[in-house]
C-alpha positions as CSV (number, residue, x, y, z in Angstrom):
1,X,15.7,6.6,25.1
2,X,14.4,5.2,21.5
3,X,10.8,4.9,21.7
4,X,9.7,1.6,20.6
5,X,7.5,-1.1,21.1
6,X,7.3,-3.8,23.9
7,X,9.3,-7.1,22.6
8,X,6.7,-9.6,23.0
9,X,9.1,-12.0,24.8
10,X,10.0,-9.5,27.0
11,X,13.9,-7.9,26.8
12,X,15.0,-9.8,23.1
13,X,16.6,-12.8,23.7
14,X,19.4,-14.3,21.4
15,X,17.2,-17.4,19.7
16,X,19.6,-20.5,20.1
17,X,19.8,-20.8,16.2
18,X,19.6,-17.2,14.6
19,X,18.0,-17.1,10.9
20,X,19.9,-15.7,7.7
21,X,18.2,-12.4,7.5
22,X,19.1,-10.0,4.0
23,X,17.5,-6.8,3.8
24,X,16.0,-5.6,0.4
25,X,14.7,-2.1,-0.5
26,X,15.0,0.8,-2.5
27,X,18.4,3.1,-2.6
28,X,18.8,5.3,0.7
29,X,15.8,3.5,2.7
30,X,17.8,1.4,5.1
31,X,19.3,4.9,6.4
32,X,16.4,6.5,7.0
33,X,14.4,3.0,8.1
34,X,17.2,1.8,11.0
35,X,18.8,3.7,13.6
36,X,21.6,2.1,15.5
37,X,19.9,0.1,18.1
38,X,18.3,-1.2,15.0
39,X,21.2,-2.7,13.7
40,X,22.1,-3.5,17.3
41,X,18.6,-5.6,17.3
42,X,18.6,-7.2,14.2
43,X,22.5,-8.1,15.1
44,X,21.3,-9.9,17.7
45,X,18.1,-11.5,16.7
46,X,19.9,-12.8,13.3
47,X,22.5,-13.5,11.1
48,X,23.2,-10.6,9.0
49,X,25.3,-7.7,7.5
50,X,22.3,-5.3,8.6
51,X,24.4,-2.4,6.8
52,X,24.4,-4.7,3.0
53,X,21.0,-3.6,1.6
54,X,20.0,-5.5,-1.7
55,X,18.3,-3.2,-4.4
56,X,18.3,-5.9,-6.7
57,X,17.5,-9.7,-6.5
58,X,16.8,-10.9,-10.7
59,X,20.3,-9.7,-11.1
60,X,22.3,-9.1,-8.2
61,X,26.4,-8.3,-7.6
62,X,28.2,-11.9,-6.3
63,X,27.8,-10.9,-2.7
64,X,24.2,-10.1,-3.0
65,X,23.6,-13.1,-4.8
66,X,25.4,-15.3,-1.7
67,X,23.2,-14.0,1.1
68,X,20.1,-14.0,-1.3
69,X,20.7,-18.7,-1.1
70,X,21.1,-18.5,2.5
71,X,18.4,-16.4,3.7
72,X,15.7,-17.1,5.7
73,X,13.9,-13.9,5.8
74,X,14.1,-11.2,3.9
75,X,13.3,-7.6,5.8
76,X,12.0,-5.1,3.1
77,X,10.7,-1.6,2.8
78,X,10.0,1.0,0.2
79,X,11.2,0.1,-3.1
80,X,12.0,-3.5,-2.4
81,X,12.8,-5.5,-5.7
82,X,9.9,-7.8,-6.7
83,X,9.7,-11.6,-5.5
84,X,9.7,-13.4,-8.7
85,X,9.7,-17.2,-9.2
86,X,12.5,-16.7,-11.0
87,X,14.4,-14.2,-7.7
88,X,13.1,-17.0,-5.3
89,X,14.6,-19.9,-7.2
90,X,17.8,-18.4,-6.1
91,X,16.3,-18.1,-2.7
92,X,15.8,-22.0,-2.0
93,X,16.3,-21.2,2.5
94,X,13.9,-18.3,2.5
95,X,10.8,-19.2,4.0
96,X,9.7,-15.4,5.3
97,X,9.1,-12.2,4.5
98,X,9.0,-9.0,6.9
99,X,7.5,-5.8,5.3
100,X,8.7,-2.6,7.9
101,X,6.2,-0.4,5.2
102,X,2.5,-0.9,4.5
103,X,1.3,-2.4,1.5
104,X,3.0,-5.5,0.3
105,X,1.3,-5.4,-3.5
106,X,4.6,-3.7,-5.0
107,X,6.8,-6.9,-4.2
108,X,5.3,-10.1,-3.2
109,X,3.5,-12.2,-6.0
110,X,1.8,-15.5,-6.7
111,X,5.1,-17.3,-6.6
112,X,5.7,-16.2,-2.9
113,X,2.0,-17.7,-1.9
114,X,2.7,-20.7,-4.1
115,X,5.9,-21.7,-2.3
116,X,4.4,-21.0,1.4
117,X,6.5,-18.2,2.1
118,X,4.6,-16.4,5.2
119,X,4.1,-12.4,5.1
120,X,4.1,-9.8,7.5
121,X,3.9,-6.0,7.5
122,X,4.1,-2.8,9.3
123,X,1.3,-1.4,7.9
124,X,-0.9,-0.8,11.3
125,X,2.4,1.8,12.5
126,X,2.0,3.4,9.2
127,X,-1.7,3.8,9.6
128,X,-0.9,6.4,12.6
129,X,0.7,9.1,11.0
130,X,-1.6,8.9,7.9
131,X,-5.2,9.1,10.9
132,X,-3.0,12.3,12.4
133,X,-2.9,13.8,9.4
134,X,-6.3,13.3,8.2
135,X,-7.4,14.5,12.3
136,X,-5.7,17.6,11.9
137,X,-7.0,18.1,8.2
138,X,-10.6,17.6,9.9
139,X,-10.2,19.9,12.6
140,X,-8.7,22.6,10.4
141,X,-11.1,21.9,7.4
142,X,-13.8,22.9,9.8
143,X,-12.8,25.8,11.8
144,X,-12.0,26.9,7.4
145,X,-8.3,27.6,9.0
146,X,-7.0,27.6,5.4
147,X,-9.1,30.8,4.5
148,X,-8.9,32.5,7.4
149,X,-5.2,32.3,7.2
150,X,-5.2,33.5,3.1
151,X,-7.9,36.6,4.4
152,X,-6.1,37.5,7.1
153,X,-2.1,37.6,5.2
154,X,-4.9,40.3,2.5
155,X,-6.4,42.2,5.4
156,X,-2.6,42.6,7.1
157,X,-4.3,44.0,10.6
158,X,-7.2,45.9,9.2
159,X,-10.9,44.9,11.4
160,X,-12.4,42.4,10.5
161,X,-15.9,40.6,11.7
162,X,-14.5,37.2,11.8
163,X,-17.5,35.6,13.5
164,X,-20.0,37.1,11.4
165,X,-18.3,35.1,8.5
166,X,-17.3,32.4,10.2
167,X,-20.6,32.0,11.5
168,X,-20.9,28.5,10.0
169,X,-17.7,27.2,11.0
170,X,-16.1,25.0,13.7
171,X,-16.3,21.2,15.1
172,X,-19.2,21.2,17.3
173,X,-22.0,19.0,15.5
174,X,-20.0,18.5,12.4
175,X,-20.5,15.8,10.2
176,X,-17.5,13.5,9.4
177,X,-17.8,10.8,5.9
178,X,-15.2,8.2,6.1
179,X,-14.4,6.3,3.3
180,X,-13.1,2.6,3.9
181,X,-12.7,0.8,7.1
182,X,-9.5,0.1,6.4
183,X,-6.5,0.2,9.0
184,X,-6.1,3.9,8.6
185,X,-10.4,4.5,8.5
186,X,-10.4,2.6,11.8
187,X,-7.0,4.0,13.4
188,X,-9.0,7.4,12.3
189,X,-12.2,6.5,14.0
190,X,-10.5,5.9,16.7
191,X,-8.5,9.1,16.8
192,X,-12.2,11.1,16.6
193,X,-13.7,10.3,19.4
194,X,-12.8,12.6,21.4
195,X,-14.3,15.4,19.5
196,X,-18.1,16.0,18.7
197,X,-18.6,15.0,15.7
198,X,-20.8,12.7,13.5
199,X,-19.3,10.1,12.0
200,X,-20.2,8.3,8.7
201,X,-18.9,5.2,7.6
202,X,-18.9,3.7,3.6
203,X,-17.4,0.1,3.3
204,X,-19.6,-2.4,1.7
205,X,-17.1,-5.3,4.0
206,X,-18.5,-3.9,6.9
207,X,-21.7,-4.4,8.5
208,X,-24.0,-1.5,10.4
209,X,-23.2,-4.0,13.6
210,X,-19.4,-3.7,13.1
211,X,-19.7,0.3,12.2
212,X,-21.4,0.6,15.6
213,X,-18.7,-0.9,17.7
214,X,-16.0,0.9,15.9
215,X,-17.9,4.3,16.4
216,X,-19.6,4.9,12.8
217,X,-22.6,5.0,11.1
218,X,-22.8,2.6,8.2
219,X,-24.6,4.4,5.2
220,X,-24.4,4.8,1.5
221,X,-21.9,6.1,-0.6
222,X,-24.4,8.7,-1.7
223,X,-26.0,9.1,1.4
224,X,-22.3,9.7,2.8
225,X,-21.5,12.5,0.4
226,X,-24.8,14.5,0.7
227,X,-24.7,14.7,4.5
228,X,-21.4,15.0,5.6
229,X,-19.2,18.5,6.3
230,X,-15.6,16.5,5.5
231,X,-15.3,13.3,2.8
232,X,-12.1,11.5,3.7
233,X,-11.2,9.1,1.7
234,X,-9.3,5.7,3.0
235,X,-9.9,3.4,0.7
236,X,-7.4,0.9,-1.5
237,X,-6.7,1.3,-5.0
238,X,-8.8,-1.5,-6.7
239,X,-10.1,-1.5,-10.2
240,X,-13.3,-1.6,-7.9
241,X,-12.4,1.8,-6.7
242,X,-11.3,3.9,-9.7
243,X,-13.0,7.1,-9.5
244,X,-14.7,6.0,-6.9
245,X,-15.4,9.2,-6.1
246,X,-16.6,10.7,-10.1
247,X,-18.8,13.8,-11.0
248,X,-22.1,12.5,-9.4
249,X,-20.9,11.7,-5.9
250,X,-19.0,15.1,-5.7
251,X,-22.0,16.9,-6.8
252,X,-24.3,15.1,-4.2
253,X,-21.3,16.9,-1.5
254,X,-22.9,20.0,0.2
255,X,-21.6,23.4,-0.2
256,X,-18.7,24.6,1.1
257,X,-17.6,20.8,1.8
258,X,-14.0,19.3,2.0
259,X,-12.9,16.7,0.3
260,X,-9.8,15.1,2.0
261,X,-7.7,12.2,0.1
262,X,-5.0,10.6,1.5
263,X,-5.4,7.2,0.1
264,X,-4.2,7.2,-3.8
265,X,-5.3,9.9,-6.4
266,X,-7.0,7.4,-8.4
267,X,-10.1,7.1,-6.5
268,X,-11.0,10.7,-7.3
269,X,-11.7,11.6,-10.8
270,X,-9.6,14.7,-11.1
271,X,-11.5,16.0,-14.0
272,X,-14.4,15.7,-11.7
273,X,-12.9,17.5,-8.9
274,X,-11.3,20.6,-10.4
275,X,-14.7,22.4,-11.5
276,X,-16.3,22.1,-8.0
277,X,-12.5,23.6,-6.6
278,X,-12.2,26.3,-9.3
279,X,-15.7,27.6,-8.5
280,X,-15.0,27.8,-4.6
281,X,-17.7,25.4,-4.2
282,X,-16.0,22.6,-2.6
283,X,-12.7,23.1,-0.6
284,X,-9.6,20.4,-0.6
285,X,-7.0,19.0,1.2
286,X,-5.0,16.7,-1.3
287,X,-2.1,14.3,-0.1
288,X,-2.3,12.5,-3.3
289,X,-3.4,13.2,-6.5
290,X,-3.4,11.6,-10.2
291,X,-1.2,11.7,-11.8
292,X,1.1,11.1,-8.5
293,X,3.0,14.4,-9.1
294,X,0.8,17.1,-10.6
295,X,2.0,19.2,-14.0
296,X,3.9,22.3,-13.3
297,X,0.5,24.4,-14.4
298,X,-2.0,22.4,-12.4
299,X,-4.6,24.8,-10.7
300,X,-4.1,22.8,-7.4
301,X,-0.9,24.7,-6.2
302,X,-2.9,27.9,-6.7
303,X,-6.2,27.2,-5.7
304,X,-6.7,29.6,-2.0
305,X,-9.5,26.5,-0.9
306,X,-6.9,23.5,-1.6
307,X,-4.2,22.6,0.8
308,X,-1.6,20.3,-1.5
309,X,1.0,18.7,0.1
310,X,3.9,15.8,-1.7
311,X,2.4,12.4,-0.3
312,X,3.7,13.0,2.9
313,X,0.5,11.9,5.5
314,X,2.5,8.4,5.5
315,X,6.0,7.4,7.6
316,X,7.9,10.7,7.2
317,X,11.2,11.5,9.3
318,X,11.7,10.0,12.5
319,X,8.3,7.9,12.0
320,X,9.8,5.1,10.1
321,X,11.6,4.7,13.2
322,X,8.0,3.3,14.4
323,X,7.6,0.8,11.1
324,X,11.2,-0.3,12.2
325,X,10.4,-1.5,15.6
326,X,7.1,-3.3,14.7
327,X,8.7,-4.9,11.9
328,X,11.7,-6.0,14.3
329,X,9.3,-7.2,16.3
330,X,7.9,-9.6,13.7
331,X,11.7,-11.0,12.8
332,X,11.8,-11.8,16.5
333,X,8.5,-13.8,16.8
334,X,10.4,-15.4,13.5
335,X,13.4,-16.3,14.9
336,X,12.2,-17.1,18.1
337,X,9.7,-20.1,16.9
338,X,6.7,-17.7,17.1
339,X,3.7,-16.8,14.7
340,X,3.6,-13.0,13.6
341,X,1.2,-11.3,15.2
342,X,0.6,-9.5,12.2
343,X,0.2,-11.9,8.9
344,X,-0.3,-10.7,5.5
345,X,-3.0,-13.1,4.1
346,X,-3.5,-13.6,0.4
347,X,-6.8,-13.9,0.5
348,X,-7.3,-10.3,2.1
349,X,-5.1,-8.1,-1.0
350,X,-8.2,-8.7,-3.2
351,X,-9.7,-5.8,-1.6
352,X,-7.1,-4.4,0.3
353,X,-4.0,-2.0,0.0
């Protein structure tokens, strides 16, 4: 069986008059995005060649440029051309737009609000895998997993006193700084509660009341980076929020601290960051960085207290599979008369991802 989420009718039923859907995203992410009973969904829901993927709309090949004046809805993902005035003037049916990815910033502009084109996204299933991640980056930032794995590979079997320098370590008690309430702050709230740990919360659109019921302690920025264990950062990237995270708030972190981004490397200043890595002071787990891929000589790959990885906390593998099913979803509340449960709303992109 295909895991996958409940149908909110129920098993899908054929709507009497199926919509024009086109699909639109980069090269390569329809294969990855749909397996068969995908297409097998979509088939049924909709009018469509789900196999015909458009990579471009301002200029697209005849057949693209057909399906692009009858569609309805468009189903996008990664790398989905932008929606220009100019791309929906050739568009003059299309009256929806179904993100199966998180943000919708890359593709969707004024023109799409201005013509009343409603908006939906997958971004709560990508929020998941992106909370794991950061959950198991916690748990392993504090039992210091990361150099007790590079001491032991040096020691290769001789005795050791692990507790005597470990003395410090572990999740009992610890202190956990979140940074944003955002879908993946809250899915990773969510996921802590379990464990005993403090939790810290920093988002000036959230109240202490709302912090409370989510599980969180509403405090300070600076109060947030002096008293916690682990900073993890889930914040959007805003010119609000440009090195949100500079010299001064790193410096306020306590000793022997992690720093965990999986949000975009721009809210760190990297300049910043390296001094208190290259000392030892501070540790890292870094699943983003700017620039997005870092130079071939960059400390980070080398550094024994940073754990790098390629942008890869969000939809990876078989987890698009999940973005796929909630977005599919969404084009049957479309094509079956009903509201998505999950609207994009304009107003909200000002300060969110």
């Amino acid at each position: 069986m295909h895991p996958t989420t409940d149908s909110p009718l129920g098993p899908a039923e054929i709507p009497p008059t199926r919509p024009s859907l086109l699909l639109a995203m980069g090269p390569g992410v329809a294969d990855r995005l749909l397996a068969d009973h995908h297409h097998t969904r979509l088939t049924t829901l909709t009018r469509t060649d789900s196999r015909r993927v458009a990579h471009e709309l301002a200029d697209p090949a005849p057949e693209i440029a057909d399906a692009l004046a009858d569609a309805e809805v468009l189903l996008t993902c990664w790398g989905a051309p932008q929606l220009t005035a100019q791309v929906l003037k050739a568009a003059p049916r299309l009256r929806a737009v179904v993100h199966a990815a998180g943000s919708v910033k890359h593709h969707i502009t004024d023109a799409c609000w201005e013509r009343g084109i409603t908006v939906t996204s997958a971004a709560a299933a990508n929020a998941l895998p992106v909370a794991e991640y950061t959950l198991a980056a916690i748990l392993f930032a504090n039992k210091r997993v990361l150099h007790a794995a590079h001491r032991y590979r040096t020691l290769r079997g001789r005795p050791y006193d692990w507790q005597r320098e470990w003395e410090g370590s572990g999740n009992y008690g610890r202190t956990v700084g979140i940074i944003g309430a955002s879908r993946i702050g809250r899915r990773l709230i969510a996921l802590l509660r379990p464990f005993d740990l403090r939790i810290l919360l920093y988002d000036p659109y959230v109240d202490a009341t709302e912090a409370a019921r989510l599980g969180a302690t509403r405090v300070p920025l600076d109060a947030l980076c002096a008293d916690s264990d682990i900073v993890t950062v889930h914040a959007p990237q805003l010119p609000a929020t440009y090195h949100l995270l500079g010299a001064r708030e790193l410096a306020l972190m306590p000793d022997g601290a992690t720093l965990i981004n999986t949000a975009r490397g721009s809210l760190v200043d990297e300049s910043a960051l390296l001094p208190e890595l290259t000392t030892g002071r501070l540790n890292a787990v870094l699943d983003v960085t700017d620039p997005e891929l870092p130079p071939a000589d960059s400390p980070l790959y080398d550094l024994p207290n940073v754990l790098l990885t390629p942008h890869i906390a969000g939809s990876l593998g078989g987890e698009l599979h999940r973005m796929a099913d909630l977005a599919l979803d969404e084009v049957e509340r479309f094509a079956t008369g009903r509201p998505f449960a999950d609207p994009v709303l304009p107003g909200a992109l000002h300060h969110s991802a």
